[in-house]
C-alpha positions as CSV (number, residue, x, y, z in Angstrom):
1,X,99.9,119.7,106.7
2,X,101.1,122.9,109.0
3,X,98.3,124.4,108.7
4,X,96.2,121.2,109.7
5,X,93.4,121.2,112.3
6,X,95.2,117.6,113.7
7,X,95.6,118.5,117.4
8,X,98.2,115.2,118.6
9,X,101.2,117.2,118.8
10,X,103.0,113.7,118.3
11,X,101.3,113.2,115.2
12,X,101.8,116.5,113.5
13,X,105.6,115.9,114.2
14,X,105.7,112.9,112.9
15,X,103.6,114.2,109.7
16,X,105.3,117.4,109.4
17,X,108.9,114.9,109.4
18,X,107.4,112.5,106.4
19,X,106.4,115.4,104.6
20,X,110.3,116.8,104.9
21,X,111.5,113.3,103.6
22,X,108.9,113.4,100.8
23,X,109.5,116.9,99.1
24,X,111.8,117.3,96.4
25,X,113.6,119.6,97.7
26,X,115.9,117.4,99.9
27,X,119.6,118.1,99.9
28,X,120.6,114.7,99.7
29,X,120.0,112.2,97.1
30,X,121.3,108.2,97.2
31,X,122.1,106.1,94.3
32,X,118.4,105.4,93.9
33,X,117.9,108.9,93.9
34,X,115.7,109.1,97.1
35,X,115.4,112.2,98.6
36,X,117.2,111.5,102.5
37,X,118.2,114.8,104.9
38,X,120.3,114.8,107.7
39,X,118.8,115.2,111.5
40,X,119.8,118.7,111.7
41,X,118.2,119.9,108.4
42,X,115.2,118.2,109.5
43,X,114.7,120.1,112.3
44,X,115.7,123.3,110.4
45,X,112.8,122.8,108.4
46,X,110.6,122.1,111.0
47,X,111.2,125.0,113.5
48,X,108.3,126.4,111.9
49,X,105.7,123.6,113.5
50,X,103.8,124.8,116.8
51,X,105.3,121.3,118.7
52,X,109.0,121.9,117.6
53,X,108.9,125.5,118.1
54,X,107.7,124.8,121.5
55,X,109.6,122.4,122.2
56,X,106.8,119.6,123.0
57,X,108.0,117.4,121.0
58,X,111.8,117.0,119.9
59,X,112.1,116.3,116.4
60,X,115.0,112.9,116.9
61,X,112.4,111.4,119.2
62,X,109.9,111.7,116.9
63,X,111.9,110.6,114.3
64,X,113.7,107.5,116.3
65,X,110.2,107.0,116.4
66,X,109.3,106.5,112.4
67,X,112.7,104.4,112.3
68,X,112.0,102.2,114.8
69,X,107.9,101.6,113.0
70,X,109.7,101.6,109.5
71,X,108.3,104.5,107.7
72,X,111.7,106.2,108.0
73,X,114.9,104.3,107.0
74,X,118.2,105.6,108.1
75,X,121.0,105.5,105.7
76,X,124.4,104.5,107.3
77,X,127.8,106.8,108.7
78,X,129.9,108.1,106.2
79,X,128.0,108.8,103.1
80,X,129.3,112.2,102.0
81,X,127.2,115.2,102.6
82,X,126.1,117.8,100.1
83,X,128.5,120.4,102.0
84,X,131.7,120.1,101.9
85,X,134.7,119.2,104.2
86,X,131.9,117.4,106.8
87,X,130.5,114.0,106.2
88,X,126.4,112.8,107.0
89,X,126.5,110.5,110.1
90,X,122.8,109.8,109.3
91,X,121.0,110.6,106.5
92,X,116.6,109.8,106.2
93,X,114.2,108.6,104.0
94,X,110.9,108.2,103.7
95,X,109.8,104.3,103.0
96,X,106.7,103.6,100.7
97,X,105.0,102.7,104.8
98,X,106.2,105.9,105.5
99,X,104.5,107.5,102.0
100,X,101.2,105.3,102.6
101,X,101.2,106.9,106.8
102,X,101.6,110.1,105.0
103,X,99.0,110.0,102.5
104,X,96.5,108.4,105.2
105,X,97.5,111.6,107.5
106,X,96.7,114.3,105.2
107,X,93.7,112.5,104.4
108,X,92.8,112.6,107.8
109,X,93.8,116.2,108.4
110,X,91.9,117.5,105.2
111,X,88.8,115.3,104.6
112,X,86.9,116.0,101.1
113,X,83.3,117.7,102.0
């Protein structure tokens, strides 16, 4: 995705943000065992994307954003976080909307010749 010729700064946020949620290497894990991060490691592993890095497009906006269409659900205050001696106020997932957006996206971004 971040190196995608998809020129909606808007849209590569919100791709670049499924893509977090979706990778296996998220921090967090509930009792389903669905990968979910916390705002702030999002954006940590996002200040690589031209629109974040620049500042265009802040990465809660963009991510109130999937919430509020339901391809991200937010996972309630207090749920312990993977570090200790500070709790997750928030922690993310991607929903199987969120997954199908994705897919759809990269699709879109990288179309077979």
């Amino acid at each position: 995705m971040r190196g995608s010729t998809v020129s909606d700064p808007v849209r590569i946020t919100l791709l670049a943000i499924l893509e977090e949620l979706d990778h296996p290497r998220t921090a967090h894990r509930t009792r389903a065992t669905e990968p979910a991060l916390e705002l702030s490691e999002i954006e940590e592993r996002l200040s690589d994307v031209p629109p974040v890095r620049r500042g265009s497009v802040p990465v809660a906006l963009a991510l109130g954003l999937l919430v509020r269409s339901g391809l991200v659900h937010a996972r309630g205050v207090g749920v312990s976080s993977w570090t200790p001696q500070r709790s997750a106020h928030q922690l993310y997932q991607i929903t199987p909307e969120g997954r199908k957006y994705l897919v759809e996206g990269l699709a879109a971004a990288h179309p077979l010749s």
